[in-house]
NUMAR-223297 format. One record per residue (C-alpha): x, y, z; chain. Coordinates in pm, 1 decimal. Layout:
BEGIN
<c1->X	c2->Y	c3->Z	mol->A> $
...
***
This chain:
BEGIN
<c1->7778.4	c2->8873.7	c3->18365.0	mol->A> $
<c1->7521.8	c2->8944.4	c3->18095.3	mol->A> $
<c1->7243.9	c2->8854.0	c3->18340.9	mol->A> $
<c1->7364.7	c2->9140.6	c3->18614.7	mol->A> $
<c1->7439.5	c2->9384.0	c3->18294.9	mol->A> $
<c1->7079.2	c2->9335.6	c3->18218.4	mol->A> $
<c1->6936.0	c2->9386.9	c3->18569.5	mol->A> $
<c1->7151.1	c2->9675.9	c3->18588.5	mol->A> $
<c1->7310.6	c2->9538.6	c3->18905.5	mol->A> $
<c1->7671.9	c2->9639.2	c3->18772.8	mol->A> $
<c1->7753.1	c2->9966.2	c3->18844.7	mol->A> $
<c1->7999.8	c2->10238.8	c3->18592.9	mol->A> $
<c1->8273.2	c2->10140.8	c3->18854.1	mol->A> $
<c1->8298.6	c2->9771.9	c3->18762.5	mol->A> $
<c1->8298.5	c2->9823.4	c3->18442.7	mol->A> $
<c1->8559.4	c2->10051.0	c3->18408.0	mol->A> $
<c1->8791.1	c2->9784.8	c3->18611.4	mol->A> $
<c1->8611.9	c2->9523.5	c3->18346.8	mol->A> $
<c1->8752.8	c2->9768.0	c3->18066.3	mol->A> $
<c1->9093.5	c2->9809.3	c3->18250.9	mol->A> $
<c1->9108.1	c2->9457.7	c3->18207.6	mol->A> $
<c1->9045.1	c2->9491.2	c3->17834.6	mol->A> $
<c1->9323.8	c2->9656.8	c3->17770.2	mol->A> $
<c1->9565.8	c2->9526.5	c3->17989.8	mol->A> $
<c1->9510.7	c2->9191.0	c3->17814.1	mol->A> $
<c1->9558.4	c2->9354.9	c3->17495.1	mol->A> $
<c1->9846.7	c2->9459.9	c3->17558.7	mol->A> $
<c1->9964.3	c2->9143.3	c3->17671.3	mol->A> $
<c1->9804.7	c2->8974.1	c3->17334.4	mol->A> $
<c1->9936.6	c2->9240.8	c3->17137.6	mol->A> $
<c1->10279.8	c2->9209.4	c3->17309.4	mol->A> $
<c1->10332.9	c2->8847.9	c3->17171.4	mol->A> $
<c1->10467.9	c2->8945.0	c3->16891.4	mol->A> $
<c1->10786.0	c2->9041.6	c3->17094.0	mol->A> $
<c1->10865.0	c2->8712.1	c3->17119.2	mol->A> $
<c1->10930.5	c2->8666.3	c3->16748.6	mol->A> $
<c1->11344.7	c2->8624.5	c3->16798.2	mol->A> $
<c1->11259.5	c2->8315.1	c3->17069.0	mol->A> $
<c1->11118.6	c2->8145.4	c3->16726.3	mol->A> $
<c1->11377.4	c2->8226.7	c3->16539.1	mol->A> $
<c1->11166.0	c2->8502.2	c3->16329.2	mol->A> $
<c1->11188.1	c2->8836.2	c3->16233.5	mol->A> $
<c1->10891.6	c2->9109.0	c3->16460.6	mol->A> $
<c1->10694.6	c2->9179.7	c3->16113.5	mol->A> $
<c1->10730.6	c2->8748.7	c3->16012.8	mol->A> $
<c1->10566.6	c2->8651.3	c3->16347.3	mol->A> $
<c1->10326.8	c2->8967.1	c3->16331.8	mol->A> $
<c1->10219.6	c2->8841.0	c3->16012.9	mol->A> $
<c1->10143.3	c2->8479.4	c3->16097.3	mol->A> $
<c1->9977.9	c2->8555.8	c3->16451.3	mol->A> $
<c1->9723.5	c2->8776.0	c3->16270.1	mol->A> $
<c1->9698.5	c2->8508.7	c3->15942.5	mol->A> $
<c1->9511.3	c2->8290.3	c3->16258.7	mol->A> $
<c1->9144.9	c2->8382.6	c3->16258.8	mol->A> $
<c1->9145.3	c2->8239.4	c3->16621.4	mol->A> $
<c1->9429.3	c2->8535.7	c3->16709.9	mol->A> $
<c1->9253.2	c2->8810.1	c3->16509.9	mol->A> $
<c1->8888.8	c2->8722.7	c3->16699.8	mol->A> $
<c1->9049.6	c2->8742.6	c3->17053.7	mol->A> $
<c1->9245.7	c2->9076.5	c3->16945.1	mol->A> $
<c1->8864.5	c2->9198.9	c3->16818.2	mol->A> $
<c1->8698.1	c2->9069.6	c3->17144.8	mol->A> $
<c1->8953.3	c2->9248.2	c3->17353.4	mol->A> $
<c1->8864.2	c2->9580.1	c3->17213.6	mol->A> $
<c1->8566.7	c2->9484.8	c3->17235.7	mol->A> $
<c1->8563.3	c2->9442.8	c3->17648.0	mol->A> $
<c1->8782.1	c2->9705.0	c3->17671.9	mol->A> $
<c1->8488.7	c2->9920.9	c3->17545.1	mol->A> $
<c1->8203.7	c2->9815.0	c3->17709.6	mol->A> $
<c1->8252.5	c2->10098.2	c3->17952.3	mol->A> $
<c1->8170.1	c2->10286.7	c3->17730.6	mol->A> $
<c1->7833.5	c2->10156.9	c3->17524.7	mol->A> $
***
């Protein structure tokens, strides 16, 4: 990907989709925290440990990441 960014071989209208994507799987990562009652805990308890895990917090900042590369 990186290589065909480079040579300029992507065009705008991939990565828009590619930034679509972005934020459709934030959404999703974001989302997890709905399933707080499955584990028994309350939406700010689970919200609170998911982004205590530096793991969690870097794919939340990657995300937003991708789903800006449109527009760099």
């Amino acid at each position: 990907m990186l290589a065909a960014l480079l040579s300029r071989k992507v065009g705008t209208r991939a990565l828009r989709y590619i930034s679509v994507a972005g934020v459709v799987k934030l959404a999703l990562v974001v989302g997890d925290v709905l399933t707080a009652p499955q584990f028994g805990l309350s939406y700010q308890e689970f919200a609170n440990y998911l982004f205590s895990l530096w793991a969690y917090d870097l794919l939340v900042v990657s995300q937003v990441g991708i789903a800006t590369s449109a527009y760099a």
